[in-house]
DOBA-696162 format. One line per 3 residues: for each residue x, y, z of N, C-alpha, C. Coordinates in Angstrom, 2 decimals. Layout:
X Y Z X Y Z X Y Z  ...
This chain:
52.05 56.98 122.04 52.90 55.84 121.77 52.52 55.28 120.39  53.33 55.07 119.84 53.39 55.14 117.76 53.41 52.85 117.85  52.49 52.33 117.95 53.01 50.55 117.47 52.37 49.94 116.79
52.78 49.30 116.53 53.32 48.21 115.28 52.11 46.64 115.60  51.38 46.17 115.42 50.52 45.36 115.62 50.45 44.54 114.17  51.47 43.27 114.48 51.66 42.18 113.25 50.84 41.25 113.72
49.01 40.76 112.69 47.97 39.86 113.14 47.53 40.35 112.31  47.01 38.62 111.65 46.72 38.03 110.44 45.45 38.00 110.92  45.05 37.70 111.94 43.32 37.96 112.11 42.43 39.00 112.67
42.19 39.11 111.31 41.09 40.39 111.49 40.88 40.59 112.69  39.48 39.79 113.45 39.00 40.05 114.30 39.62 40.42 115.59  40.98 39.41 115.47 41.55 39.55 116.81 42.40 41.07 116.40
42.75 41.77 115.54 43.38 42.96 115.16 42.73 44.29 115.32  41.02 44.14 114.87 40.10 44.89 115.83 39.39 45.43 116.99  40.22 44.10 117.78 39.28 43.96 119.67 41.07 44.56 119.93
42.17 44.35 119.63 43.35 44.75 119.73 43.05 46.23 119.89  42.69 47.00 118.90 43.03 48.14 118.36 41.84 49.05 119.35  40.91 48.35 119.36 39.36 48.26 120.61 39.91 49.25 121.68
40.79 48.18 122.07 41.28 48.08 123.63 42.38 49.23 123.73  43.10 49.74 122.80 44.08 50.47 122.59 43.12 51.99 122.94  42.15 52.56 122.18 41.48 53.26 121.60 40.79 53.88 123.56
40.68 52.89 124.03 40.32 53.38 125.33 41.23 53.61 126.35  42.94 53.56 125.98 44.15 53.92 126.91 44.22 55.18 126.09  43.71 55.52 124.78 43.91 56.93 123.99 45.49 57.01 124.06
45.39 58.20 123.24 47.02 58.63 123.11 47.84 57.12 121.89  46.96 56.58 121.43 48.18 55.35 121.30 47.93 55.62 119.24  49.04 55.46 118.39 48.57 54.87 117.18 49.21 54.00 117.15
47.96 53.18 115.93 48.72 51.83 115.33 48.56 51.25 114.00  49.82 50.99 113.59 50.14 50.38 111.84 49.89 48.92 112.06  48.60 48.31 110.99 48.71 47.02 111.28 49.17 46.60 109.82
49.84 45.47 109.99 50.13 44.58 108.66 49.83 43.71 109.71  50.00 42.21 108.59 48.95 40.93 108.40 49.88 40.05 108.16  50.94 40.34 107.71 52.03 39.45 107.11 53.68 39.77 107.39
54.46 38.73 106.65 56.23 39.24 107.46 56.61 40.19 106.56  56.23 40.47 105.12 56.70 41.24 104.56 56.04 42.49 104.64  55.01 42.68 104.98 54.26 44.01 105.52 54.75 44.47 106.63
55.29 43.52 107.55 55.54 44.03 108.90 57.10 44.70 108.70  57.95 44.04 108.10 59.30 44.48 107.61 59.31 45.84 107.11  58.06 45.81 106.52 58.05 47.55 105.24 58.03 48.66 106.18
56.84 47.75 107.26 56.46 49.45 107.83 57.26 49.58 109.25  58.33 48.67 109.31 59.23 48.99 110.58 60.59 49.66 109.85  60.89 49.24 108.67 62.05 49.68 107.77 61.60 51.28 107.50
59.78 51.79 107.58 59.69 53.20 107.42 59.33 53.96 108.02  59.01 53.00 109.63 58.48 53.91 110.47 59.28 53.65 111.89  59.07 54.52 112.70 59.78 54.03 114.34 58.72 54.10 114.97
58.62 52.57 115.93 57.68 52.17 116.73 58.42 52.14 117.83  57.07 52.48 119.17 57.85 52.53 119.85 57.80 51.05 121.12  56.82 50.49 120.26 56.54 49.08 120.60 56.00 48.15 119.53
56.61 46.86 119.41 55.72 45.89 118.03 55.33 44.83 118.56  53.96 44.41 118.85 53.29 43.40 118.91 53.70 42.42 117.52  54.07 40.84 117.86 54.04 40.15 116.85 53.26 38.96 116.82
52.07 38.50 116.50 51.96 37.26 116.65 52.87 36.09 116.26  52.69 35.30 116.83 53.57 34.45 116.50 53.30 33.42 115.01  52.06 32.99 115.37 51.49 32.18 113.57 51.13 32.93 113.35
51.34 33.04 111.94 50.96 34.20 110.73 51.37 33.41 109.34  50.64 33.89 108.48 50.09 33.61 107.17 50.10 31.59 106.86  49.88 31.26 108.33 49.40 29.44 107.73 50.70 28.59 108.45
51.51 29.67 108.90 53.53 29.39 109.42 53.44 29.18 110.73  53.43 28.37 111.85 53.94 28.40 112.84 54.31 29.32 113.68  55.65 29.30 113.63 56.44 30.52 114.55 56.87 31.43 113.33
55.65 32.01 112.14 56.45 33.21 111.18 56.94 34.23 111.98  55.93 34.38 113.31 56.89 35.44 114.28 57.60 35.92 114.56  58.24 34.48 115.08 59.71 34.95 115.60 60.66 35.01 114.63
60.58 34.67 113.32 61.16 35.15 112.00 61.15 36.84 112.30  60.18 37.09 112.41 59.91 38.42 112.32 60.36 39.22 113.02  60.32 38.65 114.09 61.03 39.21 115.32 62.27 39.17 115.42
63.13 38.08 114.72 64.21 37.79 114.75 64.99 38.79 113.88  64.36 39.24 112.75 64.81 40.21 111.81 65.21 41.72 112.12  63.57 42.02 113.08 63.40 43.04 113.77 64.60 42.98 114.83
64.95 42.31 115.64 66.07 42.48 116.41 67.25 42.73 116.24  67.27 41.92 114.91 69.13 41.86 114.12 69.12 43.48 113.75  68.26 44.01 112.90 68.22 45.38 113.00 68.60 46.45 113.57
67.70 46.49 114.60 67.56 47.35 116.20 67.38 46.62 117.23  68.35 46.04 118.09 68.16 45.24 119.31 68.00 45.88 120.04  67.77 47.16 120.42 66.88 47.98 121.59 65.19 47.61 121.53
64.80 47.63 119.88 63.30 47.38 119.75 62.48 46.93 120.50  61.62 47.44 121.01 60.73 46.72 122.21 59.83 45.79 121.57  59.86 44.98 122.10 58.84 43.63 121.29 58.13 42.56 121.97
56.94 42.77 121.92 56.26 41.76 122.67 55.58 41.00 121.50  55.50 39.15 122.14 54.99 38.09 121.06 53.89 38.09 121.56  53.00 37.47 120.79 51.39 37.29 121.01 51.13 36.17 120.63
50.24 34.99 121.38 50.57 33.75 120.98 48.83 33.23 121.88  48.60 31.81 121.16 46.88 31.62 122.01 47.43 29.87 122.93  48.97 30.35 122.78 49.42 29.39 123.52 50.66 29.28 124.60
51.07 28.64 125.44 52.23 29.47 126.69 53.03 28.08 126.71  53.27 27.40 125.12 54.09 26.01 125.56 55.67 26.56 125.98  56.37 26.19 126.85 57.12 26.55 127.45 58.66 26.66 126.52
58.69 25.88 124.90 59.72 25.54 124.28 59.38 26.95 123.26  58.32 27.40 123.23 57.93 28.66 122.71 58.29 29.81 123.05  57.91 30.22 124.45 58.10 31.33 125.15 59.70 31.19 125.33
60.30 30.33 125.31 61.65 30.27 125.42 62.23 30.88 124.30  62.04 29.97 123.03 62.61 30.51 121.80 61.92 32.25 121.42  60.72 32.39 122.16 60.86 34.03 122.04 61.63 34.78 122.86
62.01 34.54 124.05 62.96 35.43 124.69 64.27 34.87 124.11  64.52 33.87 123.34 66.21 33.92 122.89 66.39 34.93 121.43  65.29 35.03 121.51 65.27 35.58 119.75 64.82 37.45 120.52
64.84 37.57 121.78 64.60 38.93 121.66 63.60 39.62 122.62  62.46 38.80 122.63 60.98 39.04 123.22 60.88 39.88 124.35  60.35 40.91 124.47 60.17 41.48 125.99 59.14 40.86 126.81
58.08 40.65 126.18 57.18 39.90 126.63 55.80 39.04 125.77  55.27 37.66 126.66 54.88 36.77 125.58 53.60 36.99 126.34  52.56 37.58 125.42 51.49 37.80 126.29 50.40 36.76 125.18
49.78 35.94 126.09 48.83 34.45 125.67 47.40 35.77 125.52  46.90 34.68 124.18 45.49 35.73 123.88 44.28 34.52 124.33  43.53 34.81 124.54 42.83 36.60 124.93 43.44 37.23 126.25
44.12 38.44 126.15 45.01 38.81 127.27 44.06 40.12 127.52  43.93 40.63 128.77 43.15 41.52 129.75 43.56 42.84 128.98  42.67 43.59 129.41 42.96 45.21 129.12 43.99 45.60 130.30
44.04 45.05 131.29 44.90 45.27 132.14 46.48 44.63 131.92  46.29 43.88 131.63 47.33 43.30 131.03 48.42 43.81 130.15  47.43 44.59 128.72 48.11 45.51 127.39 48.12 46.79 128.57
47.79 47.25 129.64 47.98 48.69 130.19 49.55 47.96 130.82  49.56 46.83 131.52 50.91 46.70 132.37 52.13 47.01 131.31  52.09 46.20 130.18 52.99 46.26 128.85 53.02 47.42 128.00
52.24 48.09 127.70 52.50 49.84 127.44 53.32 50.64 128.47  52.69 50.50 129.77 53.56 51.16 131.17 55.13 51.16 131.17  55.38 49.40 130.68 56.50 49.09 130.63 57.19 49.06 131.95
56.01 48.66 133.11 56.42 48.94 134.61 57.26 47.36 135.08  58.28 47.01 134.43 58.82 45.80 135.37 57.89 45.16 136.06  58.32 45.67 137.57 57.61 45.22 138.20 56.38 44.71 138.97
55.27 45.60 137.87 53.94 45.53 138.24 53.55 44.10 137.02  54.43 44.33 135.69 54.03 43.48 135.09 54.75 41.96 135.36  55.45 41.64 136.02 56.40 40.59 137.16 55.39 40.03 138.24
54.45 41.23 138.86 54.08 40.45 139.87 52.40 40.21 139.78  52.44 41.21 138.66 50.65 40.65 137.77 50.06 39.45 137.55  48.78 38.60 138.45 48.57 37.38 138.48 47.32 38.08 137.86
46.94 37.37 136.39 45.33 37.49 135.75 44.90 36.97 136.54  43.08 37.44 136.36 42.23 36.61 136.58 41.84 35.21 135.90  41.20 34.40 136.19 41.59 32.82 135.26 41.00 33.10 134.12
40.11 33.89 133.85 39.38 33.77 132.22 40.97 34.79 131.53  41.56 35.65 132.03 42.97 36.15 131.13 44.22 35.22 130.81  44.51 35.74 129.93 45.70 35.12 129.67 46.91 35.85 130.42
47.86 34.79 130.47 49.24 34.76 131.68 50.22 36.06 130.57  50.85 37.43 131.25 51.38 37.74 130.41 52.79 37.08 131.20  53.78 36.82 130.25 54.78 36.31 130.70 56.30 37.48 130.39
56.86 37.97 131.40 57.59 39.08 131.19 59.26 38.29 131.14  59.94 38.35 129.62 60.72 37.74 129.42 62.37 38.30 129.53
């Protein structure tokens, strides 16, 4: 599976890529920013794009991003990444597109339900309390 991982922070872009590295089989293009993320979706096909939502100092540069990405290719699979689950958020990501809004620090189990792409396992998936809620939009 070929994705797309838009995060401006290092660290959190490394424990990302961590966690990927032990489902194997997976690559991933990271950019840091909206115009990096634009370049390498305009030259590559993903077959999933993680977006955070704040990026470069912006709020919701995200869902900019996402929003672009959709007008594009509205099949695009796209999950937001966010260290927050305010409810006027997760909203405006599923109107703008979102498959799913997964709150960080989110479980290794969690990124396995959202790769699977299993509906319903990721629907009836309750974390443990130290994970974050993935929210399937």
């Amino acid at each position: 599976m070929h994705l797309l991982l838009v995060e401006d922070n290092a660290t959190l872009a490394i424990l990302f890529k961590a966690q990927l590295r032990r489902l194997k089989d997976h690559s991933v293009t990271l950019t840091a920013n909206k115009e990096e993320a634009l370049a390498a979706f305009g030259a590559e096909k993903f077959d999933l794009i993680f977006v955070d939502i704040a990026l470069e100092g912006i709020p919701l540069r995200g869902l900019e991003i996402l929003q672009e990405i959709k007008t594009q290719a509205p099949t695009q699979r796209v999950a937001v990444l966010s260290s927050n689950d305010a409810p006027d958020t997760v909203r405006a990501s599923r109107e703008r597109g979102a498959e799913f809004y997964m709150v960080k620090p989110f479980s290794f189990r969690g990124l396995q339900l959202v790769l699977s792409d299993n509906r319903k396992a990721i629907e009836t998936y309750r974390p443990e309390l130290s994970e974050g809620p993935i929210i399937a939009l």
